[in-house]
TORKOL-4160 file (C-alpha; in steps of 0.2 Angstrom, whole numbers, padded with zeros to 4 digits, m for minus):
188
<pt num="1" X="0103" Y="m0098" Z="0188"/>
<pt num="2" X="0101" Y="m0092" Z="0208"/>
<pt num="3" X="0085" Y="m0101" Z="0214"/>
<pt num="4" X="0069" Y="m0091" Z="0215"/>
<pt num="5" X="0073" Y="m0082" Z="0200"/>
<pt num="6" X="0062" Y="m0081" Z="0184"/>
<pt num="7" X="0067" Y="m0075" Z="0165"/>
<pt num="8" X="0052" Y="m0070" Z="0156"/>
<pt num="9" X="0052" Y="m0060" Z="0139"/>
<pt num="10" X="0040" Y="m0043" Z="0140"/>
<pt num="11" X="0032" Y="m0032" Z="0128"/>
<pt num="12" X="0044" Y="m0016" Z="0132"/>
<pt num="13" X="0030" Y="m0003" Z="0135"/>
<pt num="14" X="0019" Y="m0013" Z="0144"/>
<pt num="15" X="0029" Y="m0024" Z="0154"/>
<pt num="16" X="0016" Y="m0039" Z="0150"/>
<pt num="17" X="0019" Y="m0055" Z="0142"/>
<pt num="18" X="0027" Y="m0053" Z="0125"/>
<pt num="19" X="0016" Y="m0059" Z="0111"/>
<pt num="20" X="0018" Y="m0058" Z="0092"/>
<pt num="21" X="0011" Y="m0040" Z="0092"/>
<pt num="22" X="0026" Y="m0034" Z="0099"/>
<pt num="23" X="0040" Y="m0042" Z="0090"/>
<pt num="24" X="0055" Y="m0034" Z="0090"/>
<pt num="25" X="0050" Y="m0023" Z="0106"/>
<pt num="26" X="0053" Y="m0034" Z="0118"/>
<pt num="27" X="0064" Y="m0036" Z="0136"/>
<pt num="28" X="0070" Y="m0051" Z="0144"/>
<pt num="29" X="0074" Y="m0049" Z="0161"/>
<pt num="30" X="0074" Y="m0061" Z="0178"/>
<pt num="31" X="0059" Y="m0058" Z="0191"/>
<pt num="32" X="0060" Y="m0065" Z="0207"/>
<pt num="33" X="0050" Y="m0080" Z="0211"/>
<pt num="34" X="0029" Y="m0073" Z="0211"/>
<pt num="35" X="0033" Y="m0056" Z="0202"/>
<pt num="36" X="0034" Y="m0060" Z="0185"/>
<pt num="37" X="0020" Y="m0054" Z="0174"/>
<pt num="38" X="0007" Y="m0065" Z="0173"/>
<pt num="39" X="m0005" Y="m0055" Z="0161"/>
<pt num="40" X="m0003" Y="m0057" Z="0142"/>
<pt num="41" X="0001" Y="m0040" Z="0133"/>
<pt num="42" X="m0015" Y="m0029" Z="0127"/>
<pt num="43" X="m0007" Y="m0011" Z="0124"/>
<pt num="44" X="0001" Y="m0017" Z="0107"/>
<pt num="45" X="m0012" Y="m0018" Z="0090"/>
<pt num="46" X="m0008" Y="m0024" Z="0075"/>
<pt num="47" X="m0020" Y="m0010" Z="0063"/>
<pt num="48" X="m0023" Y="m0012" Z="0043"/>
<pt num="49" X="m0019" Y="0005" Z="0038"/>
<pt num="50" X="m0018" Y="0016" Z="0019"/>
<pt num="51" X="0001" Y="0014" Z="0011"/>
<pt num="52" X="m0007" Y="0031" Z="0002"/>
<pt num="53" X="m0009" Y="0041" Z="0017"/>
<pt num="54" X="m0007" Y="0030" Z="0035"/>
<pt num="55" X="m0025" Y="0030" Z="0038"/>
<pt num="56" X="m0037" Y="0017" Z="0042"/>
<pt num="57" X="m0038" Y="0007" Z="0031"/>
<pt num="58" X="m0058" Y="0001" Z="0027"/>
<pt num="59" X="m0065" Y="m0015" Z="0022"/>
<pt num="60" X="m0068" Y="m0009" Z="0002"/>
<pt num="61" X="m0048" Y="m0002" Z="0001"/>
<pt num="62" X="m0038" Y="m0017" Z="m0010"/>
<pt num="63" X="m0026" Y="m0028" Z="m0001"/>
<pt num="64" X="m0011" Y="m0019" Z="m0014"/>
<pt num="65" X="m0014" Y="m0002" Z="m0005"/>
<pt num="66" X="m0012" Y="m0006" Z="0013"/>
<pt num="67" X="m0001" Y="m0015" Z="0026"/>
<pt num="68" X="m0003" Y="m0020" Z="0044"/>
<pt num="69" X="0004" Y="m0008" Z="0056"/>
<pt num="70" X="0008" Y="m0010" Z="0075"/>
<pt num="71" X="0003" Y="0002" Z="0085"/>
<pt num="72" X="0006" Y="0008" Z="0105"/>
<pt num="73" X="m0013" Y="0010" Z="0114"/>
<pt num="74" X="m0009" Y="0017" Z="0130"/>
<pt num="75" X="m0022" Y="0014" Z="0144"/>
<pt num="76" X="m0033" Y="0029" Z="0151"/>
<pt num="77" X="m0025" Y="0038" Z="0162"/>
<pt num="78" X="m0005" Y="0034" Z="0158"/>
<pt num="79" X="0004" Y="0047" Z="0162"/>
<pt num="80" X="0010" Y="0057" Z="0146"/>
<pt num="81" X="0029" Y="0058" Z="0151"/>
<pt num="82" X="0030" Y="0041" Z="0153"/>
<pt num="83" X="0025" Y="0038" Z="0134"/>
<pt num="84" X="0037" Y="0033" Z="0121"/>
<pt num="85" X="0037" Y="0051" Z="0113"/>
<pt num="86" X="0044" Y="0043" Z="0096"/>
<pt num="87" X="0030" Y="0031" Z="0094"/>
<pt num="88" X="0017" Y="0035" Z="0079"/>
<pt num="89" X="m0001" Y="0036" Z="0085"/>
<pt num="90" X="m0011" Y="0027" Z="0082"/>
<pt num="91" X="m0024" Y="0034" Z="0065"/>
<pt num="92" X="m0042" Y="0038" Z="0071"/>
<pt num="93" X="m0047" Y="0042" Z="0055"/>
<pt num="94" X="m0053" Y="0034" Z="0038"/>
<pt num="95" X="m0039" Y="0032" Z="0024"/>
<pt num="96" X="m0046" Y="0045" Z="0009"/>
<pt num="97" X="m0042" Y="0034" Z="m0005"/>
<pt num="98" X="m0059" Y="0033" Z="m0011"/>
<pt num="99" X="m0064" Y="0050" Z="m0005"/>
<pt num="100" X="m0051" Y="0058" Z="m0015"/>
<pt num="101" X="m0060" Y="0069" Z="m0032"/>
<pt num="102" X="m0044" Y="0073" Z="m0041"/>
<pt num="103" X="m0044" Y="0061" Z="m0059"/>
<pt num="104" X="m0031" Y="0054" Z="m0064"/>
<pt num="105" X="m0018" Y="0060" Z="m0078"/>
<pt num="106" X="m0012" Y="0051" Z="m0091"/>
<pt num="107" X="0003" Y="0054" Z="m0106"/>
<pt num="108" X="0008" Y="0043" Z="m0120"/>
<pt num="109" X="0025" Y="0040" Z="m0130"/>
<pt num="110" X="0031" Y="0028" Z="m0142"/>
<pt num="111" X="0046" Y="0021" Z="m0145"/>
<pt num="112" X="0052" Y="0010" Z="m0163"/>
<pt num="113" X="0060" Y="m0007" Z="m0159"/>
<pt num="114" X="0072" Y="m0016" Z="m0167"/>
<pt num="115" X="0063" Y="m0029" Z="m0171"/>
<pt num="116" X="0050" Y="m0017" Z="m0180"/>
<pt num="117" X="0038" Y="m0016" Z="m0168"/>
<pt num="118" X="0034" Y="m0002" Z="m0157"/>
<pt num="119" X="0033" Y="0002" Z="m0140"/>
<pt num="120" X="0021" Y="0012" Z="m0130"/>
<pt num="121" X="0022" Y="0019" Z="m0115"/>
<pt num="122" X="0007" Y="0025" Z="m0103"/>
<pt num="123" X="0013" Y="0038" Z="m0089"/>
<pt num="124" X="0001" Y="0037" Z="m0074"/>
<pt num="125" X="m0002" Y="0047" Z="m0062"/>
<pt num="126" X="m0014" Y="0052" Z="m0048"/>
<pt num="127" X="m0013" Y="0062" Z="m0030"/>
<pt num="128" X="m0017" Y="0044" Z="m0024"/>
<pt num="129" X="m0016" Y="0029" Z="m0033"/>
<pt num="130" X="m0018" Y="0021" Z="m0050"/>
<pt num="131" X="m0027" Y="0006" Z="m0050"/>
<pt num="132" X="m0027" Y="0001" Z="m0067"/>
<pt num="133" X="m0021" Y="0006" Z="m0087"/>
<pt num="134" X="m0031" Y="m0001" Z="m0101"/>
<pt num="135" X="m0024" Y="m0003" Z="m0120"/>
<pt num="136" X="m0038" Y="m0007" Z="m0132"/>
<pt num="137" X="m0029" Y="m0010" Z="m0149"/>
<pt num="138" X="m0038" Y="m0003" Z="m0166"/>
<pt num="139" X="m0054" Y="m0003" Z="m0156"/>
<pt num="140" X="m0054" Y="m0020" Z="m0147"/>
<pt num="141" X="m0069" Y="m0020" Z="m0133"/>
<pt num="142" X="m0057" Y="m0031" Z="m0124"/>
<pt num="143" X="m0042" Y="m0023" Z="m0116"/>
<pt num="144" X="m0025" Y="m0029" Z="m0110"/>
<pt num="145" X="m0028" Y="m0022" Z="m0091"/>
<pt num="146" X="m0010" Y="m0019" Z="m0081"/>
<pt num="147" X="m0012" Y="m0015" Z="m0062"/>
<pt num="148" X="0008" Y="m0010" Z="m0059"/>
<pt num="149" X="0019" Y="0000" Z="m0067"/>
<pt num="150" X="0028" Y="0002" Z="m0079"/>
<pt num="151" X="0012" Y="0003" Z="m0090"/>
<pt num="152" X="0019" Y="m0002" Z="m0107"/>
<pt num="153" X="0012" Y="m0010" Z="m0124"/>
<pt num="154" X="0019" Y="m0018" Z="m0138"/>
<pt num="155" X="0012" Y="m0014" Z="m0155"/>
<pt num="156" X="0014" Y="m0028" Z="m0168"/>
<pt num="157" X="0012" Y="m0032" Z="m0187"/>
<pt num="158" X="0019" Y="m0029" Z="m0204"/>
<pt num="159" X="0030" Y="m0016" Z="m0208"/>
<pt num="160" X="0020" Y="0003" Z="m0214"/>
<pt num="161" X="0005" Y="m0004" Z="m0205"/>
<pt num="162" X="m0003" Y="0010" Z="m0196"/>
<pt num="163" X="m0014" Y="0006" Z="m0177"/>
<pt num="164" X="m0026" Y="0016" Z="m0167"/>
<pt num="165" X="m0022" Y="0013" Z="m0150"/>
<pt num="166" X="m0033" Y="0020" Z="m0135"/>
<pt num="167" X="m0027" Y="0017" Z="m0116"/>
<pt num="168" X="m0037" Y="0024" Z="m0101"/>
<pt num="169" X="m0028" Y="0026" Z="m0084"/>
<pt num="170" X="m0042" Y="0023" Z="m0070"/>
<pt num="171" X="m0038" Y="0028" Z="m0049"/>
<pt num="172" X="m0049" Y="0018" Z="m0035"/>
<pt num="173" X="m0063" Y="0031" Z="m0035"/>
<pt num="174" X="m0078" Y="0024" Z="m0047"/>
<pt num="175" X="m0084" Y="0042" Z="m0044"/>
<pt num="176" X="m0068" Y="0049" Z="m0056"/>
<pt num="177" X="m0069" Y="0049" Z="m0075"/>
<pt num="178" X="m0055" Y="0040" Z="m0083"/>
<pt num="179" X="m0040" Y="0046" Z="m0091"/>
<pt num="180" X="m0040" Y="0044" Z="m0109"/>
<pt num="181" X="m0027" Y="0047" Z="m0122"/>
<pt num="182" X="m0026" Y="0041" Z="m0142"/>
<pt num="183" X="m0011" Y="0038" Z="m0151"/>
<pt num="184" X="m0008" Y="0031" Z="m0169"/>
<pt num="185" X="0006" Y="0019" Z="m0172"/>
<pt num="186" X="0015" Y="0016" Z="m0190"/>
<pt num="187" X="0025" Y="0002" Z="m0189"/>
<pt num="188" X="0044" Y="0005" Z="m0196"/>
């Protein structure tokens, strides 16, 4: 290495000192002795945003329906041709999971096993999300909850038995009724 010479790592839009925020963006390149960065990179911000939509993600949305994003804050006044035309923008506005007023749907089938059992399976869906499907068996007040799909349940017991079996399919808006479907099961 000539004398007077410097490698230093930079975040590649900024030109500042790399730092975790931009991993994988960086340059590594030799500055002469007194002209290497100095200032630790500030353009690059790591932002909790919506897997449903890419919006901000708010303090009440579940930690299941988001993911840490970095984004590219230009300072005031950069020029907009100099900007990395292919980098998403940052959101400015609120993620809509809970702001959403379509309910969910739900449909059931059931399947006999070859054990004699039989299976049933909820189909989910919402324009958002589905946060939970509840089974409540022959009118149980205490369901078997599942929060990821596939939404399935197992109906047991003797052979011509017959079961009353109510599942309700809920989305992250409290402000949305429930989907609710009944099936009866006879056992094989």
């Amino acid at each position: 290495m000539p004398d007077g010479l410097k490698k230093v790592t930079v975040c590649a839009a900024s030109g500042l000192l790399a730092t975790p925020n931009c991993a994988g963006q960086t340059i590594s390149d030799w500055f002469i002795a007194g002209t290497a960065p100095t200032r630790v990179d500030d353009w690059y911000h790591p932002i909790r945003v919506c897997t449903t939509d890419g919006l901000l993600a708010t303090s009440d949305i579940p930690a299941n329906l988001t993911t840490v994003k970095t984004f590219v804050s230009y300072p005031p006044g950069y020029p907009d041709d100099m900007k990395d035309k292919n980098a998403p923008q940052a959101p400015t506005q609120n993620c809509q999971l809970f702001t959403e007023t379509t309910p969910p749907t739900l449909t059931l089938a059931q399947a006999p096993q070859p054990d004699g059992s039989v299976l049933v399976t909820a189909t989910a869906t919402d324009d958002e999300a589905i946060k939970e499907v509840d089974f409540y068996l022959n009118g149980s007040s205490k369901p078997i909850r599942l929060t990821q799909a596939p939404y399935t349940f197992v109906v047991k017991g003797s052979s011509g038995s017959t079961h009353t079996l109510t599942v309700q399919a809920y989305d992250y808006n409290p402000a949305n009724a429930p989907a609710v479907q009944m099936i009866t099961v006879t056992l094989p």
